[in-house]
Structure formats: C-alpha cells, structure tokens
Z-matrix of the N, CA and C atoms (Angstrom, degrees):
N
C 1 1.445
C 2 1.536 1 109.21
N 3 1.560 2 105.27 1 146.20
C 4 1.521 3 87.72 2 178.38
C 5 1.549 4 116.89 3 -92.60
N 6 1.337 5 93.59 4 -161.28
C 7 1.686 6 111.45 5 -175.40
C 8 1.593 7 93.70 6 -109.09
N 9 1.228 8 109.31 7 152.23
C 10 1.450 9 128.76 8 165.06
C 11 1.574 10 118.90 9 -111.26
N 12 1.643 11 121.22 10 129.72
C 13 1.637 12 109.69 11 170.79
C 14 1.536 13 108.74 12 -93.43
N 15 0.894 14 88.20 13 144.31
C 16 2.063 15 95.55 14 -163.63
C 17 1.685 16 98.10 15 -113.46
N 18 1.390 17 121.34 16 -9.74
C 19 1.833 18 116.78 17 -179.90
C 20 1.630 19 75.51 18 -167.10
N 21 1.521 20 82.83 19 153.02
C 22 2.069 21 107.11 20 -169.31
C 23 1.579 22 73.47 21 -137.08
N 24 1.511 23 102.76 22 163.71
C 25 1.492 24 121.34 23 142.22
C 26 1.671 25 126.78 24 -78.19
N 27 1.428 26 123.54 25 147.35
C 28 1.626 27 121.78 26 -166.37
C 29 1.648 28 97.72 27 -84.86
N 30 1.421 29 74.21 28 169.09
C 31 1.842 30 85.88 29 -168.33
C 32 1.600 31 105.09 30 -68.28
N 33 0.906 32 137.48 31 -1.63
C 34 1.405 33 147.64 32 -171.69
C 35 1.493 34 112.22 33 -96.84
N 36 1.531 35 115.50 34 -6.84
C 37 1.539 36 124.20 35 -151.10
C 38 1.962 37 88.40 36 -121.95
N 39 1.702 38 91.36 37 151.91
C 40 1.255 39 85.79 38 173.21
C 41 1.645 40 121.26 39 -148.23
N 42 1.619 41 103.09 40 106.44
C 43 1.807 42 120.02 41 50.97
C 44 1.193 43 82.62 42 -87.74
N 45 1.796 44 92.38 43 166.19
C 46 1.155 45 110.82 44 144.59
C 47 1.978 46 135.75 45 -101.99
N 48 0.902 47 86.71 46 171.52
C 49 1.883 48 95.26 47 -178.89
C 50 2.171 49 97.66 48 51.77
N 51 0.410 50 106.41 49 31.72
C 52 1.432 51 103.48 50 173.39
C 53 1.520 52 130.38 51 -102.13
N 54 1.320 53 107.50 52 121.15
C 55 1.769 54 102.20 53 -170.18
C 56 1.607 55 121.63 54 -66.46
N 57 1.423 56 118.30 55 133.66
C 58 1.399 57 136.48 56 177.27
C 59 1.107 58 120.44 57 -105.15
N 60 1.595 59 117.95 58 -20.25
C 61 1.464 60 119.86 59 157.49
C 62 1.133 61 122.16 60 -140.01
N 63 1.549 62 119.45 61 144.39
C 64 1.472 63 135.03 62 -166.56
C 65 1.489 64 118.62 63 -120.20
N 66 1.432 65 117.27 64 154.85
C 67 1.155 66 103.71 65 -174.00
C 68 1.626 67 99.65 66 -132.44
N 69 1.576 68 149.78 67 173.46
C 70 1.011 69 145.77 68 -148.33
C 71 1.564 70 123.14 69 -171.43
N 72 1.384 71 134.03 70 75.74
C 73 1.389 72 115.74 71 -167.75
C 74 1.428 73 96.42 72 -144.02
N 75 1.908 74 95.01 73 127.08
C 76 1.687 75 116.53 74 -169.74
C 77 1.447 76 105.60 75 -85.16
N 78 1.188 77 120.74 76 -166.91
C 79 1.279 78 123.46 77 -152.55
C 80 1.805 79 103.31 78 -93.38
N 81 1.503 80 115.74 79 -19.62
C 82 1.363 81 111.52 80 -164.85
C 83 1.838 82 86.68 81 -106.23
N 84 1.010 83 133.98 82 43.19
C 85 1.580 84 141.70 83 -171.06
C 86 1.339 85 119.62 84 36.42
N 87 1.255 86 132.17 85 48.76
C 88 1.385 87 153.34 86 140.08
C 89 2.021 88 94.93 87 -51.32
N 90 1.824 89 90.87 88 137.84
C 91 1.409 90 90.31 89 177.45
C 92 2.006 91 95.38 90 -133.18
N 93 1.035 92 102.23 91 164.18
C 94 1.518 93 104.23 92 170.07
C 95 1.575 94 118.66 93 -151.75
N 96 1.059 95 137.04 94 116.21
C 97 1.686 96 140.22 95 -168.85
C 98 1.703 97 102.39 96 -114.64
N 99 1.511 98 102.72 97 117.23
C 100 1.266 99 102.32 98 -165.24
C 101 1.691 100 102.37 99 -114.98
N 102 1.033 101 129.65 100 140.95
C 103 2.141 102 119.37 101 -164.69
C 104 1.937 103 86.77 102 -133.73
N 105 1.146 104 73.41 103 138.89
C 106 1.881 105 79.22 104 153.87
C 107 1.633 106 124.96 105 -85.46
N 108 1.160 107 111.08 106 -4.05
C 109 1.351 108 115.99 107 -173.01
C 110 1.815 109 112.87 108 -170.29
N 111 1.192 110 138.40 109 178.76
C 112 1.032 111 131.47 110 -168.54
C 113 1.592 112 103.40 111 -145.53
N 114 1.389 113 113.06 112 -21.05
C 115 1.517 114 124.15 113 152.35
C 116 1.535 115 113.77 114 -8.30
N 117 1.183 116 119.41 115 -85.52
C 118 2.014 117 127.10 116 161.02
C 119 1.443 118 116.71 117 -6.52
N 120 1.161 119 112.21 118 -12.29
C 121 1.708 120 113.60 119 -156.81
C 122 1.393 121 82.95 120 -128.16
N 123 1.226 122 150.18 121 -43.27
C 124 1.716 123 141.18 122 -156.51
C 125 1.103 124 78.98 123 -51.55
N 126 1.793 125 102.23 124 176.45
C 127 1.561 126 135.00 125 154.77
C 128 1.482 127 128.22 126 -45.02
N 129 1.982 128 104.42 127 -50.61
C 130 1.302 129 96.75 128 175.06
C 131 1.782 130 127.61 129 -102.45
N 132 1.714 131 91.84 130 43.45
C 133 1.550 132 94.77 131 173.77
C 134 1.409 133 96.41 132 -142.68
N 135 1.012 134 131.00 133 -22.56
C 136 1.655 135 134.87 134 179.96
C 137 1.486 136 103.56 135 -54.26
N 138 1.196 137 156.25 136 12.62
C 139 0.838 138 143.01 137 -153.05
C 140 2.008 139 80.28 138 -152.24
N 141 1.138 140 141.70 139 -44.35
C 142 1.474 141 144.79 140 -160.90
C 143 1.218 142 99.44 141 -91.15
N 144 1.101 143 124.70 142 131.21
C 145 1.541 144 133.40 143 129.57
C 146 1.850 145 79.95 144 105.55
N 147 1.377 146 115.65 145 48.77
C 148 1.508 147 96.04 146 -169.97
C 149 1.216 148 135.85 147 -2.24
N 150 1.622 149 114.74 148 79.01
C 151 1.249 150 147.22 149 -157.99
C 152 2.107 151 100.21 150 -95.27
N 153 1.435 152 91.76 151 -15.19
C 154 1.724 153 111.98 152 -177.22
C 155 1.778 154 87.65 153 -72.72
N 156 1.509 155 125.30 154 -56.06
C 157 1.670 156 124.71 155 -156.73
C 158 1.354 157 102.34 156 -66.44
N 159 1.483 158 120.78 157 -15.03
C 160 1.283 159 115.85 158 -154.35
C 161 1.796 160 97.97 159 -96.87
N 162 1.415 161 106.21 160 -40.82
C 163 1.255 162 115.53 161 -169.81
C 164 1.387 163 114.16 162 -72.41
N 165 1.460 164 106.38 163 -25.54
C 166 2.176 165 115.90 164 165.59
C 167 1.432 166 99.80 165 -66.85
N 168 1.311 167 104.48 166 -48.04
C 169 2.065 168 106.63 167 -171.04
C 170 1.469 169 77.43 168 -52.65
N 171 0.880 170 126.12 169 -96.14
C 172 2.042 171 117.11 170 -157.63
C 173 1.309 172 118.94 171 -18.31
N 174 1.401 173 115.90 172 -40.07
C 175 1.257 174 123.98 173 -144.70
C 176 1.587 175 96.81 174 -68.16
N 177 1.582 176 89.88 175 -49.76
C 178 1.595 177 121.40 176 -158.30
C 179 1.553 178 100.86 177 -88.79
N 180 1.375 179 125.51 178 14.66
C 181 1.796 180 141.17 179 -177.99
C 182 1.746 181 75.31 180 -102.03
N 183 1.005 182 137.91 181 -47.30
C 184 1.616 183 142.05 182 -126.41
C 185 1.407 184 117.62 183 -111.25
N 186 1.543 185 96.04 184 -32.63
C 187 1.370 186 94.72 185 -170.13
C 188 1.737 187 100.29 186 -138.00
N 189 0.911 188 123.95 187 -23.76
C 190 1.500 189 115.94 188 159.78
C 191 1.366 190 131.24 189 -84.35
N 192 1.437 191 129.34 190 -144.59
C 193 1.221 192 139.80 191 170.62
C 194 1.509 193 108.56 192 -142.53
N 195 1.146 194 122.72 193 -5.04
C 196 1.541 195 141.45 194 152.64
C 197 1.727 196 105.77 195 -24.39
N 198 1.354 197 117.95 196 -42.74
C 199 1.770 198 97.10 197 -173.17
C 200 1.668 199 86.48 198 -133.87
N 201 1.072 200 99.88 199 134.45
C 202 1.266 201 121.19 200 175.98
C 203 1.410 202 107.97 201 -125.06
N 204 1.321 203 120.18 202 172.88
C 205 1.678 204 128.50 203 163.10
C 206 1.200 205 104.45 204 -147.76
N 207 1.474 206 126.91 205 166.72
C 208 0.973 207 137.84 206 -128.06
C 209 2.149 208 101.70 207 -139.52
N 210 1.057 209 107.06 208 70.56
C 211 1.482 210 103.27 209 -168.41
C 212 1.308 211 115.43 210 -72.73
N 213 1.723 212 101.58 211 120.87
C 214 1.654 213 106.12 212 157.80
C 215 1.382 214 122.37 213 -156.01
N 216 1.165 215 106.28 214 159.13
C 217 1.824 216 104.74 215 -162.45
C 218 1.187 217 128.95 216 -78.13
C-alpha cells in the first residue's frame, strides 16, 4: 500500500517541492503519520501558517474516519 505526502516544502524553500510529512494506512487499519519536524506545533509557530488545521487534520487521520484515502495500484 502506498504512502501519502500530506505537507511538501514551497518552491521558494530549499529543497524545494519535497515532502516533510507522510501519512500511512495498511489494509487491516494500521495508521502511521510521519513529520519532518515537530517545530509546527511549538508556541511560536502554532499560531503561523495555520499550523492549528494541520494538527486537527492529524487528530481526525487518528481518531476518526473523517479522512480516508482511497488505495489503488
């Protein structure tokens, strides 16, 4: 099954366009959330780059059925 990138870096960043976070869910509902960093979540970034939408998207990757994907080969 594959992996999904859920946040890339901007074309302005370097690298660029390159994924920093991954997401992961096998066939018997195993999930896995993979980040390049955890920075996004401190105090003085939680508030920028609505770093708040990203951290519910997890929440709701984790504990609901709200985001699903759609696997095919």
């Amino acid at each position: 099954m594959p992996s999904f990138p859920i946040l890339t870096s901007g074309p302005l960043t370097y690298p660029s366009n390159r994924p920093i976070a991954a997401i992961h869910e096998n066939k018997s509902g195993g999930k896995l959330l993979v980040a390049g960093s955890i920075e996004m979540f401190l105090d003085d970034f939680y508030e920028n780059e609505e770093n708040a939408k990203i951290m519910e998207f997890m929440i709701k990757f984790f504990l609901t059925e709200e985001v699903q994907f759609e696997f095919t080969k």
